[in-house]
Every structure is written in C-alpha cells, then in structure tokens.
N, C-alpha and C positions, 0 to 999 in steps of 0.2 A: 606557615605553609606558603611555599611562594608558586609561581603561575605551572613550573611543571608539574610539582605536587596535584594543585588543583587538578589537571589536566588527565596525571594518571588516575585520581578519583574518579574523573568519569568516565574513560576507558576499563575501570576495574567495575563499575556499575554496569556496562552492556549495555546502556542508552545514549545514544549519541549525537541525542537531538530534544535540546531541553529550552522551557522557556526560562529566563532569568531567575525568577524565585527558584524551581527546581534547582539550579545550578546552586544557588545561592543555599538552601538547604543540604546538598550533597556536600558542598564544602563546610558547612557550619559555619558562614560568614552573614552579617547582614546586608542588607540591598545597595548601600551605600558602598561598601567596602569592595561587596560583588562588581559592582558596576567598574570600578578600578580593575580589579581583575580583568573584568570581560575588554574594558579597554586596553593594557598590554598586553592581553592574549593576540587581539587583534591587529596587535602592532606588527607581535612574532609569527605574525601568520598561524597562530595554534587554534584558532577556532575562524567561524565565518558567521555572520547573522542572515539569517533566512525567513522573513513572513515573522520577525519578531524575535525566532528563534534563536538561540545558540547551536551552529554544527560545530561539530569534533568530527567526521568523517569526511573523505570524498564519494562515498559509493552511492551512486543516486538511488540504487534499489533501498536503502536504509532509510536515506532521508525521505523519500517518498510515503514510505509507510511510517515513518514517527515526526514529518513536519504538519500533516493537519491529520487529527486525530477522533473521532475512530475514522481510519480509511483500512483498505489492502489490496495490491497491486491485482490488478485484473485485465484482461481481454487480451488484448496479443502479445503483452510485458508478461502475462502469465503464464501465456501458453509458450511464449519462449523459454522462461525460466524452468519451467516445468520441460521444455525439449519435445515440447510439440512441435513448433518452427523454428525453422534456422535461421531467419530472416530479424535481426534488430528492428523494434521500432523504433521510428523518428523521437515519438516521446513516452515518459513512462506513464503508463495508463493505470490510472486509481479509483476505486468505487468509493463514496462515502452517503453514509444519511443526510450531511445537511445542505451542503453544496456545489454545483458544478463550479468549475474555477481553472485555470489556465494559469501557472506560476512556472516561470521558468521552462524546464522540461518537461515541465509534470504536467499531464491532465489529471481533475477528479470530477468523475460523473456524481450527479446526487445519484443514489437509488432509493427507494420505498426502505424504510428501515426493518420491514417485515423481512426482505428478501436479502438482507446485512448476514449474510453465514456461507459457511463452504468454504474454507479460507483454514490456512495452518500455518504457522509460526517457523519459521528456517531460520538456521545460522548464516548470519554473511561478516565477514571483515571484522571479526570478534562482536560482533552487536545480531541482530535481527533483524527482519521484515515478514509482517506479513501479507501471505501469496496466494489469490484463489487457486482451491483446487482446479484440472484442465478443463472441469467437467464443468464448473461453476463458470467459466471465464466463459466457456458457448454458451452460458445460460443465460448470462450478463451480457452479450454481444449481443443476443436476439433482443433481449429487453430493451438496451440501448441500443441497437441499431448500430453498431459501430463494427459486428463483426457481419462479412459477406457470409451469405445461407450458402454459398458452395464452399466457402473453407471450414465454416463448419462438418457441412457433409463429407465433403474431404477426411476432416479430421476423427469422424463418429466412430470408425473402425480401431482406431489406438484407443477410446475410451474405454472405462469402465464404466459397462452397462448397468452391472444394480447400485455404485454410485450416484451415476445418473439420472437412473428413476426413484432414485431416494430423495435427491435434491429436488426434481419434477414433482414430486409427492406435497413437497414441503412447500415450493411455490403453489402448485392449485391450493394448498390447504393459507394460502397466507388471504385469498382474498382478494389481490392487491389490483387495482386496475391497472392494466397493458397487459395486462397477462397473457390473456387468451390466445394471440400470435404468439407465443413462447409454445405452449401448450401446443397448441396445433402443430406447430414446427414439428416438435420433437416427437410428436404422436405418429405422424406420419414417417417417419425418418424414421422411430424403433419399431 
C-alpha cells in the first residue's frame, strides 16, 4: 500500500480526523511503519497534524467536531449552519464534557455532561460533523453566556416550540446547577 492508497482508506472510512493508532489500524500497518507514512503524507502535503491528530480535510466544520472528542458545534457556528444567521463567526464554536479550550479557530466550552444532547449528525465534504439543533444552540448560549438574550429573542420565532420545550423539559429534569437562568429565560419568553 503506498501513501495514496493509505489516504483513499481514510477518505473511504468518512473520518477525517484520526489519532495515529487509528490511522495505523485503518491501514493495517504497525506504529512504527505508521509513523513513516504519516511522515511522507506530510511531506505531500496529504494530511496535517492537529492537537496530536492526523487531518485529511480542510473543512473546519469537520475538524471541529472529530479533533477533541465527544464535542458538537454549537452557539452561533450552529445557528449559522442551521441558517438561523447570515453572519460567519470569527470562530467555530464547540460544546464538550471535559473542557473549555481555545485551539486555533475552534473554541470548546466545558458543559455539565447531563446537558451533552440536542445535537444531530450531517454530511460535510464526504465525512461529517456534529451540529446542535437551533434550539439547543439558545439553550447553550443562555447557559454559557455566550449568546446575547436579544438574539435569542430575535431568533424564538423561527424556532420550534415543542422542540424547544422538549429540550427545556430535559434540562430542568438534568438537575444541573446554572440552570435556573436558562429556565427562567425561556419561561418567560414561551
């Protein structure tokens, strides 16, 4: 197998964003042998290293959701992709369980891992990412603080209302402290 073979392997896999062993397993080669590869890959410009990673893509919405893992794009990267806003953010905005973190383009918020749902899986660029629902991504701005209460309000009218009290259901029931200012927001607002 030589480096383009490898290459199509992981374009034929739809993950595009692997750490060495993975890569190393996909090809059926060992770490040592890997590691050769991943060096001429890098030579031909076929792949890039990231936070440790191996990419095979350009598309930061992909990389975002498969370079720290479990995350999925949220708050105004969401609500854009989703064609709530027209307006690009400056960077792509990601929720995770374990930590806030600042790499490159990418923010990732921690969130409470009770409140980790509302999120669906899309095609991009032959691979995936996943993308809070719109309704998720104002529920995630109120809890982080990261989305303005008038662009939410703004936005409440293109929502869907019993998704949104389905997710509001599943937050009160999570328990999770900060909550209460989420709840109240949106109590008053439906």
């Amino acid at each position: 197998m030589n480096i383009y073979e490898a290459k199509q392997r992981v374009i034929d896999s739809q993950r595009l964003v692997l750490s060495k062993k993975e890569f190393s397993n996909l090809i059926g080669k060992s770490l040592p042998t890997t590691r050769v590869y991943v060096h001429r890959m890098k030579k031909r410009n076929l792949l890039s290293v990231m936070r440790g990673k191996l990419v095979f893509t350009d598309n930061e919405f992909v990389i975002a959701s498969q370079l720290i893992e479990p995350s999925y794009i949220s708050l105004h990267t969401a609500l854009y992709l989703n064609n709530k806003i027209m307006q690009f953010p400056k960077k792509i905005e990601c929720v995770n369980p374990k930590n806030t973190l600042h790499e490159n383009n990418f923010e990732y918020y921690k969130i409470n891992p009770k409140l980790f749902f509302g999120f669906k899986k899309i095609r991009l660029s032959g691979s995936w990412a996943f993308v809070a629902e719109p309704e998720k991504a104002l529920i995630d701005g109120i809890y982080l603080k990261r989305i303005s209460e008038d662009l939410v309000k703004e936005l409440l009218p293109s929502m869907k209302k019993s998704l949104l009290k389905e997710f509001l259901l599943r937050v009160k029931k999570s328990g999770v402290k900060g909550t209460k200012k989420v709840l109240t927001f949106f109590n008053g607002v439906l």
